[in-house]
MIBAZA-427170 format. One record per residue (C-alpha): residue in three letters; x, y, z. Coordinates in steps of 0.2 Angstrom, whole numbers, plus 2048, in hexadecimal, padded with zeros to 3 digits. Layout:
N
ALAXYZ;...
END
This chain:
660
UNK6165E0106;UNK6215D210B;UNK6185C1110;UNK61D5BC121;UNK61B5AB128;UNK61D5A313A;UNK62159013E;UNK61758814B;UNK60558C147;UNK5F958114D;UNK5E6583147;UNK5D657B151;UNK5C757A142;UNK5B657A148;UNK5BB57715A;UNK5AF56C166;UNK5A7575174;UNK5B2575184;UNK5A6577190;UNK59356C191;UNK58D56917E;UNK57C570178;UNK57157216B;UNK57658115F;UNK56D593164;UNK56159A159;UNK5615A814F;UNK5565B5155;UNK54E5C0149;UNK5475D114D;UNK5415E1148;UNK5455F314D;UNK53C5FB15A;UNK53B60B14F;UNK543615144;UNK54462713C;UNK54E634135;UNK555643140;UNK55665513A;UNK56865B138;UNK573659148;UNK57766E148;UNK561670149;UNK560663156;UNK56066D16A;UNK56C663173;UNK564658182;UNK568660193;UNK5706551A2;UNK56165A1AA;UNK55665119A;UNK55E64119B;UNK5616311A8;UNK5766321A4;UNK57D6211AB;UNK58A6141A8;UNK58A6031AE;UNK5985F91B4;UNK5A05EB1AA;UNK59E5DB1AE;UNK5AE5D11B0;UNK5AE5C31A6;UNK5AC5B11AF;UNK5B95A81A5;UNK5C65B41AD;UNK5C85AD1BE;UNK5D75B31C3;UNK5E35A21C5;UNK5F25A01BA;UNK5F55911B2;UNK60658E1B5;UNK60B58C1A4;UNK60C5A11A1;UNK61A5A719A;UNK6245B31A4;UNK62E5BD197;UNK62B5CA18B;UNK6335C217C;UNK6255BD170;UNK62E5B915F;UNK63C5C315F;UNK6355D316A;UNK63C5D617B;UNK63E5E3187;UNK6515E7181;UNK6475E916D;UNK6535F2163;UNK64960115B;UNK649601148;UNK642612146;UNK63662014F;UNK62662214D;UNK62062D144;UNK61963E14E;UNK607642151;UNK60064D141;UNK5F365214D;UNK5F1652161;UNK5E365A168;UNK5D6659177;UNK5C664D173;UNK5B764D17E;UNK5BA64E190;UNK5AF64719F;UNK5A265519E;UNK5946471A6;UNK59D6431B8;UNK59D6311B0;UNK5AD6231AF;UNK5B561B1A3;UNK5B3626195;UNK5B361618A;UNK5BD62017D;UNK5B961D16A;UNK5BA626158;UNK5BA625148;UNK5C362F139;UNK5B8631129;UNK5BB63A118;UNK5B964E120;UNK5B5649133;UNK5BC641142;UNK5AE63B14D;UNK5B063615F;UNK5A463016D;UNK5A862D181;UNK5A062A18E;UNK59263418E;UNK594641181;UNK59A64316E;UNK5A164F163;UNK5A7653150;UNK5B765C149;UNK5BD65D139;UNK5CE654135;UNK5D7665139;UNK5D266214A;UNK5C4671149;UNK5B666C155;UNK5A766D149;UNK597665154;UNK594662167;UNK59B65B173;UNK589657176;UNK58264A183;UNK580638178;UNK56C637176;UNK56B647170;UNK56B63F15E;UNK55A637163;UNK55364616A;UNK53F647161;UNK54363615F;UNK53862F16F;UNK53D61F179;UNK54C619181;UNK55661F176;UNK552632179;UNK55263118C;UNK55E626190;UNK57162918E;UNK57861A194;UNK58A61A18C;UNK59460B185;UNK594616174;UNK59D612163;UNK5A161D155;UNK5A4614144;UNK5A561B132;UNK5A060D126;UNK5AB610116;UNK5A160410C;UNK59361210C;UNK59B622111;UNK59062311F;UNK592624134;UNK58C61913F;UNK58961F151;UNK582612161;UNK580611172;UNK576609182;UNK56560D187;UNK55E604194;UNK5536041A4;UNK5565F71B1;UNK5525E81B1;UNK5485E21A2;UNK54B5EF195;UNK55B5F018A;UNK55E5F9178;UNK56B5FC16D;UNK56960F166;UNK56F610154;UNK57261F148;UNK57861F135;UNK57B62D12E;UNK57163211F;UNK57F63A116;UNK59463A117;UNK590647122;UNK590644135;UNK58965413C;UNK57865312D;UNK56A648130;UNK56A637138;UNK560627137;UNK55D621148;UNK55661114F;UNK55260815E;UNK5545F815F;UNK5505ED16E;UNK55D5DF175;UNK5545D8183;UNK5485D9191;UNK5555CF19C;UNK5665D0196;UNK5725E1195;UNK57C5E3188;UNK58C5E718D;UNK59D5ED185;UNK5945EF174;UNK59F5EB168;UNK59C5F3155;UNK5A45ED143;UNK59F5F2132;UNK59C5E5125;UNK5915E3113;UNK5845DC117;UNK5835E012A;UNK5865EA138;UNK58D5DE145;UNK58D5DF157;UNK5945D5165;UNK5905D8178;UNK5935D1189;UNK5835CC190;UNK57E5CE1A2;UNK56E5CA1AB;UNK5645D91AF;UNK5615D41C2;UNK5705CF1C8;UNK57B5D81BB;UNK5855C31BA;UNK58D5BE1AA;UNK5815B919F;UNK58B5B418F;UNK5925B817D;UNK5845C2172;UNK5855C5161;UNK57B5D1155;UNK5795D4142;UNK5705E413D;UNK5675E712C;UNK5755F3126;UNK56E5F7113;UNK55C5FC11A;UNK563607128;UNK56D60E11B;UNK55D613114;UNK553617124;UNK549608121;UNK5435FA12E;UNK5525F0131;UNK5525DE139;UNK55F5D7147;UNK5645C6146;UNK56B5BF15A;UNK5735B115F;UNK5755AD173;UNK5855A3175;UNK5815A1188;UNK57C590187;UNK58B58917A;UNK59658E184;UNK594599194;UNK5A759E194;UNK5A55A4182;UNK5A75B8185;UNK5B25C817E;UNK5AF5C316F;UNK5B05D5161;UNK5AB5D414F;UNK5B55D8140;UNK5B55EA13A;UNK5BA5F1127;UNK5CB5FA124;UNK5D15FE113;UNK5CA5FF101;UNK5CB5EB0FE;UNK5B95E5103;UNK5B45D210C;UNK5B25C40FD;UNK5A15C50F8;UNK5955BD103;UNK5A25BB111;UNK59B5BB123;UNK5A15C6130;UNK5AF5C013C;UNK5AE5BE150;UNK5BF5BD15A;UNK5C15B816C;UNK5CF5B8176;UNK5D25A8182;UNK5DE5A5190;UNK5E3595197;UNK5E559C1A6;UNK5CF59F1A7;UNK5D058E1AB;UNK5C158719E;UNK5CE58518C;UNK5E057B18E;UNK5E9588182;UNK5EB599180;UNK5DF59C172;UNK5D55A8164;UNK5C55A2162;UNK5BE5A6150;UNK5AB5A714B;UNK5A35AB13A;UNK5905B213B;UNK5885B012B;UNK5795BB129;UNK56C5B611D;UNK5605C611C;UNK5555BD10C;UNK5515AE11A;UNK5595B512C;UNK5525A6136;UNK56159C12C;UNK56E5A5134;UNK57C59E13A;UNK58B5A3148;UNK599596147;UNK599584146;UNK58A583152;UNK58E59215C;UNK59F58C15E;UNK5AC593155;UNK5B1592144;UNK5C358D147;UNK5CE58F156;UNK5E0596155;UNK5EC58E163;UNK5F759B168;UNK600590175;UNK604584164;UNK607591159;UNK615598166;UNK60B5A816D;UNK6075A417F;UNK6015B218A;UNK5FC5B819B;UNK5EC5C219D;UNK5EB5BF1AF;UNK5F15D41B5;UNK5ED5D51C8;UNK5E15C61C6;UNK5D65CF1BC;UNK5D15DC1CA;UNK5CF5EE1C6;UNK5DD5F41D1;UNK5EC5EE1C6;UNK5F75FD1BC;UNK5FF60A1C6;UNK60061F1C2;UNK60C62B1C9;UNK6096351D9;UNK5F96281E1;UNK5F86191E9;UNK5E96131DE;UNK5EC6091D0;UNK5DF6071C1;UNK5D75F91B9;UNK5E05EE1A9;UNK5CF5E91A2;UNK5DC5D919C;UNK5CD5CA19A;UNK5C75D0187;UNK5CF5D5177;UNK5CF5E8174;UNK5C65F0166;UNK5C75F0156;UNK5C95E014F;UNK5CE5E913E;UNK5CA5DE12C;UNK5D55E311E;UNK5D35D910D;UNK5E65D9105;UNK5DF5CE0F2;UNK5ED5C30F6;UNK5E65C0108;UNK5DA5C7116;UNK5DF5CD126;UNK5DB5D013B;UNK5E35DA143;UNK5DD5DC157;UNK5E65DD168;UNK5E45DA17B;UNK5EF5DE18D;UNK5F75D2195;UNK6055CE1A2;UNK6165CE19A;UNK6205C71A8;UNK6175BD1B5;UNK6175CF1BF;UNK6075D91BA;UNK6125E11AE;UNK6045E61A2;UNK60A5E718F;UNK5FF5E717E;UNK5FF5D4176;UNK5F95D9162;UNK5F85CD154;UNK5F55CF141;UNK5EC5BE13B;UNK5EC5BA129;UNK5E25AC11C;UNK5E55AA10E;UNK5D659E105;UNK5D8592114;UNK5D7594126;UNK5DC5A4132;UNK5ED5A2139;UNK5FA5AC142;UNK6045B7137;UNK60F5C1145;UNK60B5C6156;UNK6135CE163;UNK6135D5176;UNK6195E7176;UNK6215EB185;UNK6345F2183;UNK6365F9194;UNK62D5F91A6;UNK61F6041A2;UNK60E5FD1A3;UNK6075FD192;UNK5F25F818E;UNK5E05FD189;UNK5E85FD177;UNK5E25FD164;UNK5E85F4156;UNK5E65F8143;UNK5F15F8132;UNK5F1607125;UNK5F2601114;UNK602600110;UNK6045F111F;UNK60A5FD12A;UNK6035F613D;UNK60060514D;UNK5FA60215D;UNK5F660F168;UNK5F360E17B;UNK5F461218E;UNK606612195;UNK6076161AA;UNK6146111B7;UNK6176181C6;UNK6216251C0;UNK6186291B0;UNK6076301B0;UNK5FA6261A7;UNK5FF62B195;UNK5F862A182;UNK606621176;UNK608618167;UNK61560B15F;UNK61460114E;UNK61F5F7141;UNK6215F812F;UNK61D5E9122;UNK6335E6122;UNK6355E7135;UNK6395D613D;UNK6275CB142;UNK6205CD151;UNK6275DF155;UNK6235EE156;UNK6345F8154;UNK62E60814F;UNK63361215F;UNK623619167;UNK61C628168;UNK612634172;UNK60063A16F;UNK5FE64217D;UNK60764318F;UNK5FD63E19E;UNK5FF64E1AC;UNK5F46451B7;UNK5EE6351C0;UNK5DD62F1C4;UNK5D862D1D6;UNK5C362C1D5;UNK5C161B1CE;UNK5CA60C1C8;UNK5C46081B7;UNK5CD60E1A9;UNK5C960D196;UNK5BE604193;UNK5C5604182;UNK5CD610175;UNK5D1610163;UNK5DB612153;UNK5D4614143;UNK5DB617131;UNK5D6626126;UNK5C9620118;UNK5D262D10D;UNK5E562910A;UNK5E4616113;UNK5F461C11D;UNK5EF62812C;UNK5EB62213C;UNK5DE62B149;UNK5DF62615B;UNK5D662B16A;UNK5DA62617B;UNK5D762D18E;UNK5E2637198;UNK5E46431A7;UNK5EA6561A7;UNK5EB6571B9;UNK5E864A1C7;UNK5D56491CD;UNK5C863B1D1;UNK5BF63A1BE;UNK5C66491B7;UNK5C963F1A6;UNK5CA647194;UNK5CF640184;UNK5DD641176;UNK5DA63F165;UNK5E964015A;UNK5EE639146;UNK5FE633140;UNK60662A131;UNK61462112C;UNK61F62A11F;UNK61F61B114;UNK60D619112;UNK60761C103;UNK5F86160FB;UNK5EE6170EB;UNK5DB6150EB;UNK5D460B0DD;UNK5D16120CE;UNK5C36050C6;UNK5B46090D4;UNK5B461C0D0;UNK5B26150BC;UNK5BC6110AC;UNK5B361B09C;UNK5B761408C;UNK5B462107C;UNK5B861C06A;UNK5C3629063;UNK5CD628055;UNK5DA620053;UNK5D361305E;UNK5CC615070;UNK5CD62307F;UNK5CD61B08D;UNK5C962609F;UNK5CA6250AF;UNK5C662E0C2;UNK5D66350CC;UNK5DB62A0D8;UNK5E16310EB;UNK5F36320EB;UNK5F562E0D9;UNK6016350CC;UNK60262A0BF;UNK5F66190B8;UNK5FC60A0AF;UNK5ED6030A4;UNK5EF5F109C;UNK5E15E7090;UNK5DF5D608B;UNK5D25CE083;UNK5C05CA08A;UNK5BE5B8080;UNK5D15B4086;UNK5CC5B8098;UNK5BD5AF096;UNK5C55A008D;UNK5D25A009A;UNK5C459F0A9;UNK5CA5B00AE;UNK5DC5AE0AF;UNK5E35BF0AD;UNK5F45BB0AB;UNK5F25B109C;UNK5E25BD094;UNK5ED5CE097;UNK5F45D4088;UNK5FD5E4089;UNK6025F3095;UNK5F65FD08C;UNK5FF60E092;UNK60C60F0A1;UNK60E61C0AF;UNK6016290A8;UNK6016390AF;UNK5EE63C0AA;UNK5DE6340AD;UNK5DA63009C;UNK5E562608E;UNK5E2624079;UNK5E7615074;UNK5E7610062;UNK5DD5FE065;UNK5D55FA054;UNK5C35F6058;UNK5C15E3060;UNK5B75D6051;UNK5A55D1053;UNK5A45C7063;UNK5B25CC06C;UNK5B75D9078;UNK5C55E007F;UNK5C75E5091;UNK5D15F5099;UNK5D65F60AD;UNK5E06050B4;UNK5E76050C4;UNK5F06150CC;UNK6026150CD;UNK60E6230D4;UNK61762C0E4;UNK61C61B0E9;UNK60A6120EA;UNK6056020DE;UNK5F16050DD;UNK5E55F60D8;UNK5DD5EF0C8;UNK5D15E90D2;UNK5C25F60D1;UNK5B65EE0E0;UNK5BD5DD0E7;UNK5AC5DA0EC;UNK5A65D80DC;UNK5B45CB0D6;UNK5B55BA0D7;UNK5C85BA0DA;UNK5D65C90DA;UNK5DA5CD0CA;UNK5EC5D60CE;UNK5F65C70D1;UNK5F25C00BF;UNK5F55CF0B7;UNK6075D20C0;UNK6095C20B9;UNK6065C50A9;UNK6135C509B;UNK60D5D6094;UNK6085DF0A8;UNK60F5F10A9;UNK6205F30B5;
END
């Protein structure tokens, strides 16, 4: 993949506090309220409407987002090379799969539209209810109201059904994870989590309750997988007065629920660093490539100078380090502020997030007068990680006004670091015409292939599920790949303004190349009459090969030297294998390029290879790495990057003796 670099970029490390300094939050350090295991989701009864207390809550707007521009917006399109005239370079590619997700069978708006794709199952949850399919598109569980996965559970958790939900498949364990709100006004507030005790979504589940607060809502929870944690971000609001009550951020024992064990929280209040601190989503995993080993999760927040409290358009960037063996040690950025500060007004990426002055009634839909809300003061989930071994990168979107004229269009960005700080690598406003364009999500497949799906709506176009993305060789900052429908919108909304409150695009586990979106939309014109899309597609060039080390390497002496075997790899027709010496590679202090002898066999069809290595003298060793090769994909020699101190494949690329 080509290395692409933008001039301009100005970094702010360890920023100071812009508002009244004080002393650092403290970690706070719990326990689960309880825990268990649930029989199989197909033995569980589903819990009726009439069983549960079915409610939503409504957002609070953040503070920060007043509704004044600054003056300094810009008030064109063009964002590094991508206007509204953009020349397409190609189409997209069309939907795989399209079909109907779960519609508003609880009377309830938004549908807070979510899902995640895993190995055999796509698995998506809305506002109030969730369902399974296969990845045919066969319904296989539900839709079922949300609690029913804590039914026998007792609690909160089993009556309540409060929404907010998030589906998430963790690919580190193979596992699920399912959560939502429970909650009773105005001094009790959980967090209902489910991990799935096998790969499988509709077997048996682990299920906690955890408790946030006796004052303070958690609200627009915020998911993202990581090692060692389960991290959460939330925007708080006072119970009472349902006011702006500051950034939250959670970490959850991830390796004991795994286990249905008691698991721990850690929490840190950011209210009183900085009360304008909000929005802020954790990182969540994509791809094979896994964090650097004890690397803490990542918090972004989207800033505009336009909310009055920063002097730049801004991405705020924090690192929470969990410390499970002493969690009171904990720690969330330099003090509770963050880590580093990226200045987009610097760096050349200004934008507007002021649509309608951040009222609900902002984007307009064919056939009404009533125009539906932008949701443009936060970034838009994911905020997807992908570790390259050359580099790590965050890929993560927002809405804003393209023009000055509540023109609504999808500001995306892909950061990059490479050792050093985070930094700007492209970015982008993707609005090629005078259709309104939000409530998207970002992600890249593992070929560097970027998508983002969203909402387009106009008043001559009914509120609409598309999707538009870029190849690695496409020019920076531009998504030229013509977009495509999902699904067109045969209806407009006339009940209720809100819209969202979020969507999102996720990456098949399995080939690293297909994408899974699910949106909302309307089949005919009504007041909440919402249902879903859920569709797939993948870029023709995409392909990607799994790596062969994690599944395991066998070594067999057998004349005239030494067998050595491998697992297939997805996607995989042929394996290189090179060796080298272990006392040269440890001489060398792990320098591959130097240590690596010989392209011990090249483009082997098979899994398993004799090579006529004599044996190795007493005291030394030789080492063997295979890596899948084939149909156009360049697999890895690396077989777990989180158990290395540093990539291997760039030294043995550059190694004398490395296979073609």
């Amino acid at each position: 993949m080509p290395h692409l670099s933008i001039a301009g970029l100005a970094l702010l490390a360890a920023a100071a506090p812009d508002a009244a300094p004080s002393k650092p939050p403290v970690p706070v350090v719990a326990q689960d309220v309880k825990h268990d295991l649930s029989p199989p989701l197909f033995l569980i009864r589903p819990k009726s409407d009439a069983e549960v207390i079915a409610a939503t809550h409504e957002p609070v707007r953040l503070p920060k987002a007043r509704g004044s521009r600054s003056g300094n917006e810009p008030r064109i399109a063009i964002e590094k090379g991508e206007s509204a005239g953009e020349s397409p370079m190609g189409p997209m590619p069309f939907p795989l799969l399209s079909f109907d997700g779960v519609a508003n069978r609880n009377n309830i708006a938004p549908p807070d539209t979510n899902g995640d794709v895993g190995p055999n199952h796509y698995v998506q949850w809305v506002n109030l209810s969730y369902a399974v399919w296969n990845k045919q598109g066969t319904l296989v569980f539900g839709p079922v109201n949300g609690n029913t996965i804590w039914a026998g559970f007792g609690g909160l958790c089993e009556t309540r059904n409060n929404g907010d939900p998030i589906a998430l498949y963790d690919p580190i364990a193979d596992r699920w994870l399912l959560s939502q709100l429970a909650f009773i006004d105005f001094n009790n507030y959980h967090q209902c989590i489910a991990v799935s005790q096998t790969p499988d979504p509709t077997g048996a589940w682990y299920r906690y309750d955890f408790l946030f607060s006796t004052s303070l809502l958690n609200d627009y929870p915020k998911f993202g997988v990581w090692p060692d944690a389960y991290y959460l971000g939330v925007n708080q609001q006072s119970g009472p007065s349902r006011t702006f009550a500051g950034q939250g951020v959670m970490a959850f024992e991830r390796d004991k629920m795994l286990q249905g064990l008691p698991a721990r929280t850690v929490y840190f209040d950011l209210f009183g660093v900085n009360s304008n601190f909000s929005g802020a989503i954790p990182a969540d995993l994509d791809g094979p490539g896994r964090p650097p080993p004890g690397a803490p999760n990542l918090f972004v927040e989207m800033d505009d100078d336009g909310f009055g409290w920063t002097p730049i358009d801004r991405l705020s960037i924090w690192s929470f380090h969990v410390d499970w063996n002493d969690p009171p040690s904990s720690t969330f950025g330099v003090g509770g502020n963050p880590d580093q500060v990226i200045d987009l007004t610097a760096a050349g990426y200004p934008f507007d997030s002021d649509l309608c002055g951040y009222v609900s009634e902002c984007i307009p839909q064919l056939g009404v007068t009533m125009k539906i809300d932008a949701l443009s003061d936060r970034l838009m989930y994911r905020l997807v990680y992908r570790n390259w071994g050359d580099h790590e990168s965050l890929t993560v979107n927002h809405s804003v006004d393209v023009d000055g004229t509540d023109h609504a269009g999808v500001r995306w960005y892909e950061l990059r670091r490479t050792g050093g700080s985070w930094g700007v690598h492209q970015a982008g406003t993707h609005a090629p015409d005078g259709e309104h364009r939000w409530m998207g999500s970002a992600a890249m497949d593992g070929s560097g292939d970027l998508a983002v799906g969203y909402s387009l709506s106009s008043a001559t176009t009914a509120p609409t599920v598309r999707y538009a993305g870029r190849l690695p060789s496409d020019p920076p900052g531009t998504l030229p790949q013509t977009e495509a429908t999902l699904v067109a919108g045969m209806g407009s909304q006339t009940g209720v303004r809100r819209w969202g409150d979020y969507s999102m695009l996720a990456v098949d586990p399995v080939d690293d190349c297909t994408f899974w979106y699910t949106q909302e939309y309307y089949a005919a014109t009504s007041g909440t009459g919402w249902t879903t899309r859920i569709g797939s597609f993948r870029f023709p060039s995409c392909v990607a090969c799994a790596e062969v080390g994690r599944p395991a390497i066998v070594l067999a002496k057998e004349a005239p030297g030494v067998r050595v075997s491998w697992a297939a790899a997805r996607n995989a027709t042929t394996y290189d294998a090179v060796s080298g010496s272990l006392l040269a590679l440890r001489g060398s202090g792990g320098n591959f390029a130097s240590a690596t002898a010989a392209c011990a066999a090249d483009d082997v069809s098979g899994t398993s290879v004799l090579l006529g290595d004599p044996d190795p003298p007493a005291g030394a060793g030789t080492y063997y790495l295979v890596r899948a090769t084939g149909t156009g994909c360049r697999g890895s020699y690396d077989d777990d990057p989180a158990r290395l101190a540093g990539p291997r494949d760039p030294g043995i690329a550059a190694a004398p003796s490395a296979c073609p």
